[in-house]
Every structure is written in C-alpha cells, then in structure tokens.
C-alpha positions as CSV (number, residue, x, y, z in Angstrom):
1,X,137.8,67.3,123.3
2,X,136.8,70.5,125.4
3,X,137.8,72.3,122.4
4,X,135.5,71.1,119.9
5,X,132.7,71.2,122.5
6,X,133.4,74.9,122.5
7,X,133.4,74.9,118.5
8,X,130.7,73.3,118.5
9,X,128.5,75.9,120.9
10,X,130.1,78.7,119.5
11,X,129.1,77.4,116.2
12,X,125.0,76.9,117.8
13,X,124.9,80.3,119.0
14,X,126.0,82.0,116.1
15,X,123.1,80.4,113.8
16,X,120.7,80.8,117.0
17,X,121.5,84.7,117.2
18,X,121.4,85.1,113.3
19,X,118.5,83.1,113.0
20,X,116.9,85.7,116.2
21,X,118.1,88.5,114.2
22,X,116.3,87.0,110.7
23,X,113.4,87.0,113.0
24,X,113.2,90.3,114.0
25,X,113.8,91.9,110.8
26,X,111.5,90.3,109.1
27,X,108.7,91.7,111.9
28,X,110.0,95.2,111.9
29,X,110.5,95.2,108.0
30,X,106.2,95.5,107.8
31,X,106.9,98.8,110.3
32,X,109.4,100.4,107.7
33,X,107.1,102.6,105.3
34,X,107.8,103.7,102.3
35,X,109.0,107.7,101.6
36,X,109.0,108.6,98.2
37,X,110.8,111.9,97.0
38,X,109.7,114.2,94.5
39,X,111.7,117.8,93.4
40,X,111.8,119.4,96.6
41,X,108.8,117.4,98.6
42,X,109.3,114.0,100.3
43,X,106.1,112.2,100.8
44,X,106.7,110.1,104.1
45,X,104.7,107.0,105.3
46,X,101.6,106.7,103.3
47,X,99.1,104.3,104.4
48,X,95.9,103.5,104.7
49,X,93.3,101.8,107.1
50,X,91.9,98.7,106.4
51,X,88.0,98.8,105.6
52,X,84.8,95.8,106.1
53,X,83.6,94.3,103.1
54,X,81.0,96.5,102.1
55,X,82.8,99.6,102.7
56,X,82.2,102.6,100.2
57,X,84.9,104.9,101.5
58,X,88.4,104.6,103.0
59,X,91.1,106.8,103.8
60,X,94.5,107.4,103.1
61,X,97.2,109.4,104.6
62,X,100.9,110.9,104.7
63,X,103.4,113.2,105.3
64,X,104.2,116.3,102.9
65,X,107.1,117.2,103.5
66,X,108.6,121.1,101.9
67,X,112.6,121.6,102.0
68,X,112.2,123.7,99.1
69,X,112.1,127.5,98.8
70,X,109.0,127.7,97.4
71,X,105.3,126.9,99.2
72,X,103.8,124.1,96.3
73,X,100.0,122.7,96.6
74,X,98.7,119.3,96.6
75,X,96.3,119.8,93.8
76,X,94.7,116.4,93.3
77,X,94.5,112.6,94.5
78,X,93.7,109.7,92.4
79,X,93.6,106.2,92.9
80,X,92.7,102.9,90.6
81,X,91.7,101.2,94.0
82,X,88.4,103.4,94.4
83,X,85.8,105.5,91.5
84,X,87.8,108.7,93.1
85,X,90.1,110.0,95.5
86,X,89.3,113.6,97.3
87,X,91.6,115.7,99.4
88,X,89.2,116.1,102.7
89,X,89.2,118.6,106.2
90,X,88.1,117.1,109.3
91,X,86.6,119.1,111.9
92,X,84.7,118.7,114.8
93,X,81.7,121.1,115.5
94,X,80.6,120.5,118.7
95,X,80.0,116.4,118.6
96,X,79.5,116.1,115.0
97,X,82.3,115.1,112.8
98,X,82.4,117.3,109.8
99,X,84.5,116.2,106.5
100,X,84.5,118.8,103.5
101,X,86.2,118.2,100.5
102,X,88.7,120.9,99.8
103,X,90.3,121.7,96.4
104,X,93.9,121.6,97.2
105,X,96.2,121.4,100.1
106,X,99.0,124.2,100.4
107,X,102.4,123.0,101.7
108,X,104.4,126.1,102.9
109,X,107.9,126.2,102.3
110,X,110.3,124.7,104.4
111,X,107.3,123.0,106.7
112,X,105.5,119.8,106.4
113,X,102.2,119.2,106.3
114,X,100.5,115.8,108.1
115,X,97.1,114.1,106.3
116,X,96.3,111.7,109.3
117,X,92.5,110.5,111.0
118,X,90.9,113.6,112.1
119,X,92.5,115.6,110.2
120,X,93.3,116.5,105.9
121,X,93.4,113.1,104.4
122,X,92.3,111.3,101.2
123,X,88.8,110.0,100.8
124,X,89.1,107.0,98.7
125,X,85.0,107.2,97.4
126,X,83.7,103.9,95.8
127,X,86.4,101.8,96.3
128,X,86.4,98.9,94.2
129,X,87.2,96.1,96.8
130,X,88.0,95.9,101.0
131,X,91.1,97.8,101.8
132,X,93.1,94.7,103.7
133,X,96.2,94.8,106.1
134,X,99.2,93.6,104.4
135,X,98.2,94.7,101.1
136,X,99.5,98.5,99.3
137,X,96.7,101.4,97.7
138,X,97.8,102.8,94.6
139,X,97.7,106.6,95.2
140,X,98.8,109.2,92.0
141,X,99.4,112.8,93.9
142,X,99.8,116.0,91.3
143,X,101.2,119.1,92.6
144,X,101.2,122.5,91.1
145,X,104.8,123.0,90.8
146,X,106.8,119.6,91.6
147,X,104.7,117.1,89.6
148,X,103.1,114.1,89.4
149,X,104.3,110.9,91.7
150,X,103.0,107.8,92.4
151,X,103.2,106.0,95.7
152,X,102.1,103.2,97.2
153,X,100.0,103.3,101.0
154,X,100.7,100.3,103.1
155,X,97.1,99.1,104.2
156,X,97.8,99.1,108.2
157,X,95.5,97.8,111.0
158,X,95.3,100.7,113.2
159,X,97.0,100.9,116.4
160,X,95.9,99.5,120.0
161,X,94.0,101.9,121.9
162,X,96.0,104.7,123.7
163,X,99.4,103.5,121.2
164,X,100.9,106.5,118.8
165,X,101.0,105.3,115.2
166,X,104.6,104.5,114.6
167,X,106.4,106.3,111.7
C-alpha cells in the first residue's frame, strides 16, 4: 500500500510541476519578441507603445543590427496602421524636447544601431485606431542595399518606473 501512495504523489507532482511550468511559459512567451533577419541585418525586438484613444501619433522602435561588410541605410518606414510612418531624431535642447524627421538612418557595418524613446524611432503620424497592448503594428522597412522586410512590433505597455525594458 505505501507503494502506491508513492505512485500516486509521484504521479501529483509531476502534473503539478508541468502544469507550474505551462504556467510560466505561457507568461514569459509575451516577453519573447520577435527578430526578423534580412541579408546581412537582423531587425531585433520591434515594438511599440500603446497610445489613448484619440491619439494622432505613436512610436515604434527596434534594433538594426549590421554583421555585414558593408554600412546599409534605413531609407524608409511604412505602416498600414497609421496615414505614414517617419524615421525621427530626438533631442533635448535645454528642456525642450525636439523630434526632426530625418531622411534615412545609416547602419555602419558590423555595429548596430538602437531606435528606442528619446532617441531615432518611427513616428507612426495619423494612425488609424489606438495602439493597444497585446496587439502587433504592421511595420514595412526598405533599405538601400538589403531590401524590403516586413515585421511585426509587439504593442507593449511600457515598463514600471526605474525598470530597463527587457529585450
């Protein structure tokens, strides 16, 4: 009788820890971004922030990343989710907050280049409907020597305050 007693909790814990482990893949699979490779670029984690109903702009951003030879550009965004899709510099001048739309993005060979908040990043202008966590941005990126790809951003509610953004 001890036996199947054992069997039997053996046989409990096993479907407990894989039912733990079902668990916590399913919350960490959110956390696992997309990268998406292209000649000799890899575009890594694209997402975007979510915006408030009303919102006319939101951003996107990635990871360019060069293990090529040769320096490529971004030359263009675009995106079905908004009316367009710019390539923007952030700056601060003092305590203003300046964004300029630039008319590509050079990626230097063998080096990666980062489009995050404050920084380059794609302004998604007139989008067509609230950005909302859980849900993916359609984004088409053309470069001057690899090509076209198209990737999806993963809408993301931002971090807490003081938490680095997980890649």
């Amino acid at each position: 009788m001890p036996c199947l007693r054992r069997a039997a909790f053996e046989a409990h814990l096993l479907h407990f820890v894989a039912a733990g482990c079902f668990v916590l893949l399913a919350i960490s699979l959110p956390a696992l971004a997309t990268d998406y490779p292209l000649e000799h670029l890899l575009i890594e984690h694209p997402y975007a922030r979510p915006t408030p109903p009303g919102a006319r702009t939101g951003g996107a951003y990635f990871i360019i990343r060069n293990d090529g030879r040769q320096a490529d550009r971004l030359l263009r965004v675009s995106s079905s989710a908004a009316k367009s899709a710019e390539i923007h510099s952030m700056t601060m001048d003092g305590n203003v907050m300046r964004m300029r739309s630039v008319p590509s993005l050079d990626i230097p060979a063998g080096a990666k280049v980062t489009l995050s908040p404050g920084g380059y990043h794609v302004m998604l202008v007139g989008v067509l409907h609230p950005l909302v966590a859980g849900q993916q941005v359609p984004l088409t990126l053309t470069f001057e020597k690899a090509g076209t790809i198209d990737v999806h951003a993963d809408v993301e509610a931002a971090p807490p305050a003081g938490q680095p953004h997980a890649h």
